[in-house]
N, C-alpha and C positions, 0 to 999 in steps of 0.2 A: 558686566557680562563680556565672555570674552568676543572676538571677531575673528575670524578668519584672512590672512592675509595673502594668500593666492584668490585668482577665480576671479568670478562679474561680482559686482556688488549684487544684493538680495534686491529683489522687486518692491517687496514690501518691508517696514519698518522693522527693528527686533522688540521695540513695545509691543507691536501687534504676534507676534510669533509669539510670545512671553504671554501674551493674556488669552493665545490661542493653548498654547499648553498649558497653563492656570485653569485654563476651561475644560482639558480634557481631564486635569487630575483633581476637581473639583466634584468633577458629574459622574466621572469612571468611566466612559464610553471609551471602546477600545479605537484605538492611532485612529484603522482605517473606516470607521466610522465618522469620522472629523468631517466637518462639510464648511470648510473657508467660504467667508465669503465671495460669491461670485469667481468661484474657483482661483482665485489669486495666487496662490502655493498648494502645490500637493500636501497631502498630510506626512506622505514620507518625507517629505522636507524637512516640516517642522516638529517629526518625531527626530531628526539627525540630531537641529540645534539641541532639541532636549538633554539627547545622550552626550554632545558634546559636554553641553553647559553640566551634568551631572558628574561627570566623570574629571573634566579639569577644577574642580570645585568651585565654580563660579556660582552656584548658588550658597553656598554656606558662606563667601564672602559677603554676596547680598543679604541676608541674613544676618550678616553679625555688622554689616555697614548701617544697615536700619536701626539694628536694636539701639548701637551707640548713640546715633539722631535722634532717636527719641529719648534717649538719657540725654544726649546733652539741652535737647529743646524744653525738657523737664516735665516731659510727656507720658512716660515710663514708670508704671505705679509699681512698685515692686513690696510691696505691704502683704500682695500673696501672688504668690510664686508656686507653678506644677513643674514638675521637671522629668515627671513620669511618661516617656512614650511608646510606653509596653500595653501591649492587648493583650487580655486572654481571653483564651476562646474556649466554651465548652460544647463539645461536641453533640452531636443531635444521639440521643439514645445512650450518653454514657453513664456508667453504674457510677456507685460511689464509694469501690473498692479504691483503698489503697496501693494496692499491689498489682500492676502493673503487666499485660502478659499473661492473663487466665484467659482460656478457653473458655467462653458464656457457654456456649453451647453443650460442651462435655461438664460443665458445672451444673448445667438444668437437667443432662437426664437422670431419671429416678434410678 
């Protein structure tokens, strides 16, 4: 992860920031909802690192740092493999026309 090289050093660790935003995209509780323990860090703090770490791609290095480790520790089962990470969604009340862009409402009157 990266660090910032101007500024005071952080009060608290960046494991703890890291398992503080682990914790908010785990449960889905929005930033300002976050309640650090014994207020230690504002939560707008630790939404900053997040965008940091999200945007200079320090997490997709952590991610592909891990996978390796567990390949090379031989921990890494790959016999099945998803590599699917598409949702779909189907919407509350929708028909099961094809076409795309009908009026329901001028289709139901008589």
């Amino acid at each position: 992860m990266s660090e910032g090289t101007r500024g005071p050093e952080t009060k608290i660790s960046k494991y703890k920031i890291f398992n503080y935003i682990l914790y908010v995209l785990h449960t889905g509780i929005q930033w300002d909802q976050l309640k650090p323990y014994k207020n230690e860090v504002h939560w707008s703090n630790i939404y900053r690192w997040h965008n940091k770490w999200s945007k200079d791609g320090s997490y997709e290095m952590l991610f592909k740092f891990s996978v390796e480790e567990l390949n090379d520790y031989g921990k890494l089962d790959l016999s099945i493999l998803h590599g699917d990470g598409s949702n779909t969604l189907a919407k509350k009340g929708a028909n099961n026309w094809d076409i795309r862009g009908i009026n329901i409402k001028k289709e139901r009157k008589p």
